[in-house]
FIGU-216557 format. One record per atom (N, C-alpha, C, O, CB): residue in one letter; x, y, z. Coordinates in pm, whole numbers, plus 50000, padded with zeros to 5 digits. Glycine has a CB too. Example, Ala and Ser with C-alpha at 12.3 -4.5 7.8 and 13.67 -1.06 7.14 Angstrom:
BEGIN
a513194943150780
a512304955050780
a513204967050780
a514244966850846
a511314955350905
s512854977550708
s513674989450714
s512905000350787
s513415011450804
s514084994050572
end
This chain:
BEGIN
x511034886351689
x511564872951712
x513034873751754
x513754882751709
x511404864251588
x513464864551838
x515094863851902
x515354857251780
x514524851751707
x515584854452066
x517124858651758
x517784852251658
x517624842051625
x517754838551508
x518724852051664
x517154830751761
x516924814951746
x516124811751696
x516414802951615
x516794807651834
x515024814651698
x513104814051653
x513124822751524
x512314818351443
x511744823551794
x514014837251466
x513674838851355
x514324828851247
x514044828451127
x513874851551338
x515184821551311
x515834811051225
x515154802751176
x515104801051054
x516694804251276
x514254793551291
x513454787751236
x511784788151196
x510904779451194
x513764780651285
x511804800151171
x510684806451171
x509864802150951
x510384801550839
x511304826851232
x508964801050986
x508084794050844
x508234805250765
x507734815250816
x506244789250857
x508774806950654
x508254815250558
x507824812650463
x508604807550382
x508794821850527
x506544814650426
x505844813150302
x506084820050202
x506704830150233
x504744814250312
x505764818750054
x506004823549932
x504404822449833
x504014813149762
x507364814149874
x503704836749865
x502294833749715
x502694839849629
x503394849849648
x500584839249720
x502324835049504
x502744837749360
x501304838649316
x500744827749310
x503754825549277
x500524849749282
x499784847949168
x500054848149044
x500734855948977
x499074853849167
x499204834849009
x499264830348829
x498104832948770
x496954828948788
x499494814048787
x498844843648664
x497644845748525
x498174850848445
x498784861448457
x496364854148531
x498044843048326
x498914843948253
x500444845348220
x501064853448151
x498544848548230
x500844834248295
x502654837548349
x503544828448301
x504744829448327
x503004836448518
x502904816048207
x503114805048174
x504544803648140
x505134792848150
x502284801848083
x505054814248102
x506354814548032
x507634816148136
x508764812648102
x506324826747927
x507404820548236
x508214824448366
x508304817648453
x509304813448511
x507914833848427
x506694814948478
x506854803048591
x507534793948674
x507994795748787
x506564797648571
x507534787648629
x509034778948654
x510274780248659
x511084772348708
x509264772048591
x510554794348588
x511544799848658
x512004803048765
x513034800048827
x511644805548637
x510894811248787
x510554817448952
x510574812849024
x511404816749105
x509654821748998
x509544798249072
x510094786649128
x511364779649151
x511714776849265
x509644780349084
x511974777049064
x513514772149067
x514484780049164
x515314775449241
x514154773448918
x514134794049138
x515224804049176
x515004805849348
x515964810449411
x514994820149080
x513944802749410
x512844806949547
x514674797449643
x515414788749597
x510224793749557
x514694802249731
x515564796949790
x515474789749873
x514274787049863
x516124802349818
x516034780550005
x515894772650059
x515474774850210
x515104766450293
x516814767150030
x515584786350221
x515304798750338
x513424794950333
x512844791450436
x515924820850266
x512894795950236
x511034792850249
x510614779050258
x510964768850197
x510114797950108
x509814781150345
x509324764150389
x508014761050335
x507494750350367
x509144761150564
x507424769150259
x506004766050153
x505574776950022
x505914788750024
x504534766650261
x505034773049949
x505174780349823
x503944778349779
x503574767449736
x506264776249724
x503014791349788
x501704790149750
x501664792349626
x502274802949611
x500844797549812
x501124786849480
x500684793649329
x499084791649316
x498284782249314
x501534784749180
x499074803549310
x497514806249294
x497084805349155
x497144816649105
x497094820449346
x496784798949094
x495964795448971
x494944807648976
x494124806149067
x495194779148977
x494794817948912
x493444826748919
x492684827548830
x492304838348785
x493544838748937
x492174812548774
x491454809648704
x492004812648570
x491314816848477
x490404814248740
x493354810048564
x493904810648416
x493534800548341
x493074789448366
x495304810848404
x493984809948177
x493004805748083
x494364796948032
x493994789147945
x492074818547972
x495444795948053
x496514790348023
x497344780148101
x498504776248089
x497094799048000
x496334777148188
x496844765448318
x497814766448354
x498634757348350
x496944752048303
x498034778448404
x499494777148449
x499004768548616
x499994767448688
x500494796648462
x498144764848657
x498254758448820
x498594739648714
x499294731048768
x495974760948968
x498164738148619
x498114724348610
x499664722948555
x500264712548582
x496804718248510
x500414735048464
x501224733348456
x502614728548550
x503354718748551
x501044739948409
x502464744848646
x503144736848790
x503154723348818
x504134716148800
x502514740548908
x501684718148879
x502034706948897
x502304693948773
x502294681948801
x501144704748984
x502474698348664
x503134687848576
x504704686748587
x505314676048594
x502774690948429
x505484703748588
x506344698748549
x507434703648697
x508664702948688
x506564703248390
x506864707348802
x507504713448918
x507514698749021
x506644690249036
x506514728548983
x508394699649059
x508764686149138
x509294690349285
x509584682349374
x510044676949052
x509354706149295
x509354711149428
x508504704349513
x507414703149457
x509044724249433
x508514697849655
x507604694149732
x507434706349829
x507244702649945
x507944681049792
x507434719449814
x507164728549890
x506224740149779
x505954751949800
x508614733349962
x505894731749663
x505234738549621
x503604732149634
x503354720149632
x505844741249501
x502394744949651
x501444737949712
x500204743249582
x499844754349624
x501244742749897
x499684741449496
x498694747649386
x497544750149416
x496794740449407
x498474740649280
x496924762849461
x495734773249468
x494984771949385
x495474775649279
x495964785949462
x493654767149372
x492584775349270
x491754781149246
x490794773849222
x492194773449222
x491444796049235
x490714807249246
x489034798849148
x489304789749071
x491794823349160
x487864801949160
x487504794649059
x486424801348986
x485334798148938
x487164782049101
x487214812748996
x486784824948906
x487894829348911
x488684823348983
x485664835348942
x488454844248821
x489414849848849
x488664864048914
x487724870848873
x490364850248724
x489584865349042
x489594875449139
x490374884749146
x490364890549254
x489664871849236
x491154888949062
x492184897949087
x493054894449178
x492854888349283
x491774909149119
x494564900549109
x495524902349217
x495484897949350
x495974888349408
x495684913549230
x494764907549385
x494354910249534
x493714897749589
x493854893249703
x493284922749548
x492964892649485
x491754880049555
x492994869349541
x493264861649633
x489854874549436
x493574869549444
x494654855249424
x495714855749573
x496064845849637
x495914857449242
x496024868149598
x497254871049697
x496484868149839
x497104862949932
x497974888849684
x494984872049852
x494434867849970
x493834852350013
x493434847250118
x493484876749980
x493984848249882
x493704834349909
x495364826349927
x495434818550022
x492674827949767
x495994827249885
x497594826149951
x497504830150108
x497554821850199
x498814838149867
x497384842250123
x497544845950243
x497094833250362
x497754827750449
x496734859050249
x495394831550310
x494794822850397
x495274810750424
x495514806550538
x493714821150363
x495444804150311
x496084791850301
x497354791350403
x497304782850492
x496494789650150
x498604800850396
x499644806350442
x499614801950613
x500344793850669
x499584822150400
x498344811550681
x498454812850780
x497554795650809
x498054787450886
x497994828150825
x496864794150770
x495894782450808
x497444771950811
x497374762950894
x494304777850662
x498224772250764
x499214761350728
x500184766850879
x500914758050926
x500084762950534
x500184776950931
x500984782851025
x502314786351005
x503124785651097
x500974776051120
x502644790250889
x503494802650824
x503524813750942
x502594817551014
x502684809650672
x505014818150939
x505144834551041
x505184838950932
x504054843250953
x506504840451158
x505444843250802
x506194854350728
x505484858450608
x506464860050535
x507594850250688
x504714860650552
x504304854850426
x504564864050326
x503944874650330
x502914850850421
x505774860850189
x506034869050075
x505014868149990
x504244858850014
x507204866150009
x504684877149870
x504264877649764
x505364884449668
x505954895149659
x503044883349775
x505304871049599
x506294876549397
x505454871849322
x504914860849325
x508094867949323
x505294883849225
x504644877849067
x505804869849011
x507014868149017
x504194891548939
x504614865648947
x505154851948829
x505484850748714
x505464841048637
x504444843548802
x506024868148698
x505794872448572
x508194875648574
x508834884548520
x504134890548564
x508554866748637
x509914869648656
x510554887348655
x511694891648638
x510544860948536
x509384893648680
x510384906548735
x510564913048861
x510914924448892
x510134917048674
x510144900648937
x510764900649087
x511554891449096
x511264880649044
x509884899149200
x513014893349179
x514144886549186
x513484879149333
x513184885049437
x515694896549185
x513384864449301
x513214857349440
x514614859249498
x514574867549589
x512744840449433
x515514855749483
x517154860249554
x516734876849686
x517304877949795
x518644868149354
x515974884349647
x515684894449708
x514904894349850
x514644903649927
x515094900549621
x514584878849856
x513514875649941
x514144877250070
x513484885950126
x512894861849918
x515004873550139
x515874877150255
x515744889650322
x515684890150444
x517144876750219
x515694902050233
x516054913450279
x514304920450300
x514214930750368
x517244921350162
x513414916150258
x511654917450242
x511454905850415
x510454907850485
x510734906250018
x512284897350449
x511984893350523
x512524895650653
x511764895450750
x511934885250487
x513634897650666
x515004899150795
x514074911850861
x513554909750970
x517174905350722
x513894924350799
x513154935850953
x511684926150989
x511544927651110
x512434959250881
x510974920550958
x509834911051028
x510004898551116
x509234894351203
x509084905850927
x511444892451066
x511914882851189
x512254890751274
x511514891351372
x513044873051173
x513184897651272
x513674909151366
x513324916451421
x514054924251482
x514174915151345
x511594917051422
x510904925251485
x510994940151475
x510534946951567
x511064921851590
x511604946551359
x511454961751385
x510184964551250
x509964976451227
x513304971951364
x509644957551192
x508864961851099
x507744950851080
x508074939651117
x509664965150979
x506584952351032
x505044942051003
x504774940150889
x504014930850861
x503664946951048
x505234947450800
x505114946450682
x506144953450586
x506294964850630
x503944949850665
x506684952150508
x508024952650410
x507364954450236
x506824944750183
x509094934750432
x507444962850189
x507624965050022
x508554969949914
x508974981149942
x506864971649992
x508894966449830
x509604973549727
x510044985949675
x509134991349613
x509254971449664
x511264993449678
x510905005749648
x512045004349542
x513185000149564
x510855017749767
x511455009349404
x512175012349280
x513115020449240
x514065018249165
x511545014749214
x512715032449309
x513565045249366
x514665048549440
x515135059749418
x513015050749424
x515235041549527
x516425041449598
x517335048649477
x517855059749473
x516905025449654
x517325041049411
x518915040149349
x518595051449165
x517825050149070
x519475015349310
x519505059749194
x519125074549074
x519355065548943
x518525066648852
x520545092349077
x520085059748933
x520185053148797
x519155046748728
x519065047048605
x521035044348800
x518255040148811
x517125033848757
x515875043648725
x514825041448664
x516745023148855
x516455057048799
x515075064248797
x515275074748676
x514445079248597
x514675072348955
x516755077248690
x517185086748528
x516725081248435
x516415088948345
x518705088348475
x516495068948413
x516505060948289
x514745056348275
x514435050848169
x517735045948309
x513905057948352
x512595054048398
x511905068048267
x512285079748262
x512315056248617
x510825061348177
x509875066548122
x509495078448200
x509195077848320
x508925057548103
x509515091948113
x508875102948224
x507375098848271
x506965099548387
x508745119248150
x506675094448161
x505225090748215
x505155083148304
x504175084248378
x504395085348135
x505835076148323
x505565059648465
x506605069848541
x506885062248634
x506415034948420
x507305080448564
x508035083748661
x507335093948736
x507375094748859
x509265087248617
x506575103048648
x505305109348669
x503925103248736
x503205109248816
x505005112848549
x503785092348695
x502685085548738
x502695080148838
x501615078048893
x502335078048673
x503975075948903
x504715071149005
x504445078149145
x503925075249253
x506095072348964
x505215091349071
x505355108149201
x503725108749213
x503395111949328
x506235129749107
x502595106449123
x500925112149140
x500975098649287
x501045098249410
x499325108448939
x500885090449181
x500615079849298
x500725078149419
x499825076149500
x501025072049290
x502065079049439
x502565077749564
x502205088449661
x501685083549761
x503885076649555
x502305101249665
x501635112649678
x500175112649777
x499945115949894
x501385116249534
x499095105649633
x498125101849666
x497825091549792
x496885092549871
x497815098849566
x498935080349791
x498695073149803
x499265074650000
x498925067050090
x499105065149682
x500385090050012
x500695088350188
x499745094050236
x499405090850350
x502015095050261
x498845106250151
x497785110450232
x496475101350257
x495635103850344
x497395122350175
x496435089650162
x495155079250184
x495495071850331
x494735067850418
x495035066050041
x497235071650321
x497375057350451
x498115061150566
x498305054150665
x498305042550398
x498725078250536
x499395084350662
x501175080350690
x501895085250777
x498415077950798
x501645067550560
x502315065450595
x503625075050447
x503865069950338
x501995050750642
x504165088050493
x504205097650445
x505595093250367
x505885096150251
x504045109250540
x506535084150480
x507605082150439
x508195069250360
x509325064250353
x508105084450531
x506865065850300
x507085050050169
x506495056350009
x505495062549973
x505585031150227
x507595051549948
x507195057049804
x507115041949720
x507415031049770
x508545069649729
x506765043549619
x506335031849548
x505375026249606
x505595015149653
x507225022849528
x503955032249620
x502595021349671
x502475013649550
x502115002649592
x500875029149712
x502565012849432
x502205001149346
x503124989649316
x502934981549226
x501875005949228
x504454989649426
x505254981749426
x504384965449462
x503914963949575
x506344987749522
x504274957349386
x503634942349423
x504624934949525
x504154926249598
x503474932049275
x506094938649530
x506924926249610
x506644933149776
x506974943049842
x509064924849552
x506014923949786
x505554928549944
x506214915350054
x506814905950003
x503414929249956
x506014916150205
x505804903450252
x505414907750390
x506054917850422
x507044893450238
x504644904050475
x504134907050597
x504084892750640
x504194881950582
x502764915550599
x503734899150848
x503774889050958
x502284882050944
x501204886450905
x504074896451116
x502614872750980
x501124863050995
x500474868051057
x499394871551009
x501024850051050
x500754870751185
x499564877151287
x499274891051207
x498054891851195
x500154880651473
x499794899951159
x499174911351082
x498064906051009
x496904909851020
x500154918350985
x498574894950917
x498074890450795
x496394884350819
x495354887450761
x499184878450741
x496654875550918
x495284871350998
x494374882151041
x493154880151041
x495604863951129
x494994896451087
x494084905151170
x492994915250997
x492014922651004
x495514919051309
x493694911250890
x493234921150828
x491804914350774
x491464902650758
x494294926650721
x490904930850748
x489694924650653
x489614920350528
x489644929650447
x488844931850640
x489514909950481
x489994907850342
x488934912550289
x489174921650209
x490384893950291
x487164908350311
x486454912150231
x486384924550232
x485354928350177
x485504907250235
x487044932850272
x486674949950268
x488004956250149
x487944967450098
x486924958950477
x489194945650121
x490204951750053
x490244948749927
x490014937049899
x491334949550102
x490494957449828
x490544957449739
x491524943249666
x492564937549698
x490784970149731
x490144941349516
x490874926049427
x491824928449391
x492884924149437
x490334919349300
x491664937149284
x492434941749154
x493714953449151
x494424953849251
x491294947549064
x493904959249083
x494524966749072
x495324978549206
x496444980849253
x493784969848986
x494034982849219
x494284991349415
x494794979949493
x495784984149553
x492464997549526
x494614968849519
x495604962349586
x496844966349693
x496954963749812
x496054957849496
x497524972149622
x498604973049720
x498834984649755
x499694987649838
x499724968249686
x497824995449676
x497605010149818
x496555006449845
x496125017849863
x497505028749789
x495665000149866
x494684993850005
x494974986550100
x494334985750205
x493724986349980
x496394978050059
x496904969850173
x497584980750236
x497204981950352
x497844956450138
x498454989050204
x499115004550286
x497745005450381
x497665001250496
x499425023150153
x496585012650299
x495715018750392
x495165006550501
x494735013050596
x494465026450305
x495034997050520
x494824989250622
x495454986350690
x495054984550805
x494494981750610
x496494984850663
x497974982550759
x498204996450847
x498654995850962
x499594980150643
x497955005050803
x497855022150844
x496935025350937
x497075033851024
x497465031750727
x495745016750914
x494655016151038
x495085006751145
x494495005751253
x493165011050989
x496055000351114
x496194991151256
x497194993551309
x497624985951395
x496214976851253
x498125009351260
x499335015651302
x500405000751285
x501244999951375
x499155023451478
x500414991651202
x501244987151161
x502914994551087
x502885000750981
x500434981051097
x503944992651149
x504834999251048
x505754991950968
x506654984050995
x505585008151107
x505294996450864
x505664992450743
x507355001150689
x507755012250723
x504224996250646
x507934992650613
x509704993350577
x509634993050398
x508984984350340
x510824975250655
x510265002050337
x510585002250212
x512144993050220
x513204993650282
x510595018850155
x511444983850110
x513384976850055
x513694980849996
x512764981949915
x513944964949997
x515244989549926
x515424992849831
x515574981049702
x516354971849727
x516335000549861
x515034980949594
x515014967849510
x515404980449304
x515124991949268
x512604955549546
x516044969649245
x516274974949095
x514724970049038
x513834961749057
x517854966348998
x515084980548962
x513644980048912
x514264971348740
x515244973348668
x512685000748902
x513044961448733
x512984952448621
x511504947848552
x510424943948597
x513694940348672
x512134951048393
x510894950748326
x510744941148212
x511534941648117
x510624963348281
x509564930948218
x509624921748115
x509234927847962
x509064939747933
x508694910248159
x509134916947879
x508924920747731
x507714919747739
x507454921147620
x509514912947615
x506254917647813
x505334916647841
x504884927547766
x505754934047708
x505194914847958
x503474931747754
x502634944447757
x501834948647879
x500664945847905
x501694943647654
x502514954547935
x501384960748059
x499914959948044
x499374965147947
x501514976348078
x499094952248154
x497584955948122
x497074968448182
x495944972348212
x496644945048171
x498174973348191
x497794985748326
x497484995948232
x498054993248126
x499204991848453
x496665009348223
x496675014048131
x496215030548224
x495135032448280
x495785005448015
x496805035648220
x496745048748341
x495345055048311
x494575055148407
x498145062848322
x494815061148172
x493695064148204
x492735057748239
x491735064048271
x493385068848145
x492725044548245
x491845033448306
x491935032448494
x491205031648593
x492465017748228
x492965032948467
x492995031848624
x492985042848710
x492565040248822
x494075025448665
x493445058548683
x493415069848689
x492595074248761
x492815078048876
x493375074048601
x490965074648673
x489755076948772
x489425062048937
x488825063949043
x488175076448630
x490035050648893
x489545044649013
x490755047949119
x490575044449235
x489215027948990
x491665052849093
x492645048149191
x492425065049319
x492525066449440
x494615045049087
x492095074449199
x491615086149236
x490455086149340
x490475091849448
x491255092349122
x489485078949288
x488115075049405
x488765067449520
x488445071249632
x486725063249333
x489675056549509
x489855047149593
x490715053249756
x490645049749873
x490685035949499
x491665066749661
x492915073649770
x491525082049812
x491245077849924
x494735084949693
x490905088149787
x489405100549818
x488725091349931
x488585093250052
x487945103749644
x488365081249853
x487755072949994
x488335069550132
x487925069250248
x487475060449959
x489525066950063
x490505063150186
x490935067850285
x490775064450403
x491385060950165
x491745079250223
x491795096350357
x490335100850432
x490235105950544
x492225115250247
x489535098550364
x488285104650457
x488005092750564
x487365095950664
x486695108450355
x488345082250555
x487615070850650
x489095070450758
x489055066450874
x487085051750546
x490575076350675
x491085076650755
x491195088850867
x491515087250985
x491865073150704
x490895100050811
x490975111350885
x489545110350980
x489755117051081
x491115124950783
x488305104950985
x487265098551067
x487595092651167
x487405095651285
x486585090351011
x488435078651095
x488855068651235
x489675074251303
x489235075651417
x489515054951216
x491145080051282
x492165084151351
x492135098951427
x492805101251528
x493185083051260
x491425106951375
x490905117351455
x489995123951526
x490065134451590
x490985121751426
x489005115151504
x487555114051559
x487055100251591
x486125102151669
x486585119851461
x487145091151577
x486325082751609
x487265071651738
x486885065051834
x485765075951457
x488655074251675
x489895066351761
x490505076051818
x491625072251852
x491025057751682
x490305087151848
x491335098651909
x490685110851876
x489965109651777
x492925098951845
x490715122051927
x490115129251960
x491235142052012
x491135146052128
x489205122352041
x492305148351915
x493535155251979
x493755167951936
x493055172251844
x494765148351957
x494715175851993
x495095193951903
x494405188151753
x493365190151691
x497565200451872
x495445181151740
x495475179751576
x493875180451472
x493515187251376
x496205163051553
x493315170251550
x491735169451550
x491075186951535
x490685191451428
x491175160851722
x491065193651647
x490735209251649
x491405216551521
x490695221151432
x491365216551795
x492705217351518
x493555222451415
x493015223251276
x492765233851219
x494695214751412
x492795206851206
x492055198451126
x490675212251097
x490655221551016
x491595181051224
x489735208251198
x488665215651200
x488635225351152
x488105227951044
x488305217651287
x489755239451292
x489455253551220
x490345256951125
x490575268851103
x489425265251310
x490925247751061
x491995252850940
x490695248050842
x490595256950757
x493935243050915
x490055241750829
x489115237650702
x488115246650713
x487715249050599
x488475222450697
x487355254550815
x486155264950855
x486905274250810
x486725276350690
x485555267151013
x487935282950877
x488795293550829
x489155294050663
x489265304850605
x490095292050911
x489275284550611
x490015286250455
x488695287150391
x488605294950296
x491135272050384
x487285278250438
x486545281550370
x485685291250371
x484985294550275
x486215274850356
x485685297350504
x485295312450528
x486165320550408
x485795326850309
x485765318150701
x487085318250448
x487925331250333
x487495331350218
x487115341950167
x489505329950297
x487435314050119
x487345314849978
x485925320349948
x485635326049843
x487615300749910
x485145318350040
x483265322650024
x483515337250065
x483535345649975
x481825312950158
x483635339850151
x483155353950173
x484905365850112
x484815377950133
x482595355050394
x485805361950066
x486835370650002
x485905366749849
x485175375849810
x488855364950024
x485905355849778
x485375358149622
x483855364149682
x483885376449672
x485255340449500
x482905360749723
x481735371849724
x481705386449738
x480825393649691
x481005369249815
x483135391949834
x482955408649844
x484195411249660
x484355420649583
x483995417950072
x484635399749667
x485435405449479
x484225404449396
x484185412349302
x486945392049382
x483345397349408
x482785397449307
x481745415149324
x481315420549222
x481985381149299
x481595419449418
x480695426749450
x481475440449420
x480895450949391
x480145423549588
x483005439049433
x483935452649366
x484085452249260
x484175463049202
x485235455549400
x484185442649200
x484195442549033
x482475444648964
x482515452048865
x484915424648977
x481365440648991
x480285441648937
x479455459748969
x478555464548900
x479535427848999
x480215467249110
x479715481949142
x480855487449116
x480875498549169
x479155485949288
x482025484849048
x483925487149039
x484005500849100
x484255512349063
x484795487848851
x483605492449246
x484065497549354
x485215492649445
x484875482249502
x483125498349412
x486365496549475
x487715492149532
x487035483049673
x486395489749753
x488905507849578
x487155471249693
x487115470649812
x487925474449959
x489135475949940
x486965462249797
x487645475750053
x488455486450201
x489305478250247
x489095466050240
x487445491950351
x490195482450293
x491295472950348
x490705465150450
x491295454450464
x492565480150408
x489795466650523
x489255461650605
x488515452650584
x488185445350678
x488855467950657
x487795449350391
x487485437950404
x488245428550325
x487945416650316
x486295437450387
x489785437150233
x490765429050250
x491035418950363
x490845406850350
x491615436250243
x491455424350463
x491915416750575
x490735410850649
x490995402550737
x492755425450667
x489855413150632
x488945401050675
x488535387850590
x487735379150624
x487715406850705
x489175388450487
x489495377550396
x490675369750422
x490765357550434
x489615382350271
x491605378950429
x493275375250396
x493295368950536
x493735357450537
x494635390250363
x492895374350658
x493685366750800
x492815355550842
x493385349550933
x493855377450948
x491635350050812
x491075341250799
x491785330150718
x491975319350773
x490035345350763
x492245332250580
x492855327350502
x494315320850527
x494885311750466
x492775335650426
x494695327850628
x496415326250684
x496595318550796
x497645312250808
x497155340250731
x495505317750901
x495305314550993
x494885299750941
x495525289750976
x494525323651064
x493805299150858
x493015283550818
x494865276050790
x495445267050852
x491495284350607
x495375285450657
x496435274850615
x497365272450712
x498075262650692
x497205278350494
x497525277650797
x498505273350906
x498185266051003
x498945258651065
x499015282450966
x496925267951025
x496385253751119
x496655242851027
x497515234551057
x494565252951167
x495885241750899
x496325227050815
x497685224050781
x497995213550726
x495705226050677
x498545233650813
x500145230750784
x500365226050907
x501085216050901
x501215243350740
x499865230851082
x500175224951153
x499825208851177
x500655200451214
x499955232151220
x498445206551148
x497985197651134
x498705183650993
x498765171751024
x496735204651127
x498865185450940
x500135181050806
x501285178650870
x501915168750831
x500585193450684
x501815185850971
x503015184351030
x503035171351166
x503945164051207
x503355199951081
x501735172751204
x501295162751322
x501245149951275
x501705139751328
x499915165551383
x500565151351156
x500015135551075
x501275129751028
x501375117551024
x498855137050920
x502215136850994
x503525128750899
x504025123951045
x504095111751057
x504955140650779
x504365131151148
x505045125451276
x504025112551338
x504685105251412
x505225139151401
x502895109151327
x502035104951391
x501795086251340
x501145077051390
x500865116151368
x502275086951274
x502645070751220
x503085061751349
x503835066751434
x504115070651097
x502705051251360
x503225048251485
x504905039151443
x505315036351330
x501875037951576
x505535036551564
x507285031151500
x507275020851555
x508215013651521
x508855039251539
x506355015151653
x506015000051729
x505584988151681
x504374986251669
x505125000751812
x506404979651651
x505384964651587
x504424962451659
x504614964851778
x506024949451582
x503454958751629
x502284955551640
x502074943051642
x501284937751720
x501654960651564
x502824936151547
x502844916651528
x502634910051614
x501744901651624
x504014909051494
x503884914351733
x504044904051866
x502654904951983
x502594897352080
x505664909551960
x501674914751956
x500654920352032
x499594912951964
x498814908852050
x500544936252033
x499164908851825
x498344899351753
x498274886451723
x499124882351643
x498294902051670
x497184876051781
x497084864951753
x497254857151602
x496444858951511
x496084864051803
x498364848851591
x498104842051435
x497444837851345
x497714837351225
x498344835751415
x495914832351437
x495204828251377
x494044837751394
x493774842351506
x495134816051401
x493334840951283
x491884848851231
x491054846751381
x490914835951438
x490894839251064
x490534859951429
x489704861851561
x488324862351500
x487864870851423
x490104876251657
x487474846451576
x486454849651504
x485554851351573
x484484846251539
x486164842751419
x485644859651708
x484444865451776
x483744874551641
x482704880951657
x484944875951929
end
């Protein structure tokens, strides 16, 4: 967008509510004058926080959602979304309602998407060493697994914090995505990475302080551990399918190939002739040393070349201004 049009450009605000009763209205109050609609998604809370809003919120830019089941995260934030764009919103933020996202922050989640150098914008906790010296080793640990996991699921190598929730993306992105294919709950926001990643969308880390309520986390790592594990497993394989075979077809693609044939030649046929020197403890010959070992050297260096292709291979082009706003429903 030119300076003139990102000026007056719509930005929306979804908040999912569950269980937030106590914050609420905080959050609201603080939203600045910069957003021109304010979605709260009721997700079928058991504590009304949607009836509350509208009792005691007198914002006329606030608009009340109601999930009528609860859908997760994900289902509350995609029904915002819809609403968002159906209303013809360019911008659309998401802050929990749980006051440990600073709405004041909203400017800087939004300015690279008016500005056209980015499609989507998230939180990163990490910038700044002070917050991270002081960060639980386990959630700092759990953090580094995650994230990890989470550039090889979506390719996008150089964003840390995938479980960051303060997100905000372009409408036309927002419209192009599959909702029924993305995750409700929890995976949420490394499934929104991995979809945004399939549409070579590029995505911007904000640096943001990290803030924590008196709440109890429902998050509970060995609970989520095994799904989030299946979810990044699923993800890299449908991505390494689409982007190298099914959408492109390049070195990298070949590389891919004989670095995975080569390494597994080595590990099968180097442990079958060890096992066969240790059970006759007979030395095996250098010769079928090295018909182990250069198979072995060769595989890992194709997949290091290939590793080296994929981190460069992100695309750096918005995509926004190339996508229609409203949902294509050929």
């Amino acid at each position: 967008m030119t300076g003139e049009s990102a000026s007056q450009a719509r930005i929306a605000v979804v908040i999912p509510s569950y269980k937030v009763t106590r914050h609420i209205l905080s959050v609201l109050a603080r939203i600045g004058p910069e957003v021109s609609a304010i979605y709260v998604v009721d997700d079928c809370c058991p504590e009304q926080s949607g009836a509350l809003v509208e009792q005691e919120c007198g914002d006329p830019r606030v608009k009340v959602l109601r999930n009528p089941v609860n859908l997760g995260v994900g289902g509350a934030v995609m029904t915002g979304y819809r609403a968002a764009i159906a209303d013809g919103c360019d911008c659309i933020v998401k802050i929990d309602g749980d006051g440990q996202m600073k709405p004041e922050l909203l400017p800087r989640f939004v300015a690279p998407i008016l500005s056209g150098t980015a499609d989507y914008t998230k939180g990163n906790r990490f910038y700044h060493i002070e917050d991270v010296v002081t960060m639980p080793r386990v959630r700092l640990f759990g953090n580094a697994v995650l994230s990890f996991m989470n550039k090889m699921s979506s390719g996008y190598w150089r964003v840390f914090d995938p479980t960051n929730g303060y997100t905000a993306i372009s409408a036309p992105l927002a419209a192009s995505l599959p909702y029924e294919k993305i995750s409700n709950r929890y995976f949420f926001e490394s499934d929104m990475l991995f979809r945004v990643g399939l549409m070579q969308a590029v995505v911007e880390d904000v640096p943001m302080r990290a803030v924590y309520g008196d709440e109890q986390s429902n998050l509970r790592i060995t609970r989520i551990l095994p799904q989030f594990l299946k979810g990044h497993l699923r993800n890299l394989m449908k991505r390494i399918g689409y982007e190298y075979f099914l959408r492109d077809f390049s070195v990298a693609s070949i590389e891919l190939v004989l670095g995975c044939a080569l390494v597994l030649f080595a590990l099968i046929f180097g442990t079958t002739e060890w096992w066969k020197s240790v059970t006759r403890q007979i030395p095996a010959s250098s010769g079928t040393v090295m018909l182990a070992a250069l198979p072995l050297i060769l595989g890992v260096q194709f997949l290091l070349s290939f590793l080296a292709y994929d981190i460069r291979a992100r695309g750096q082009t918005v995509i926004s201004k190339r996508l229609p706003k409203t949902p294509d429903t050929r």
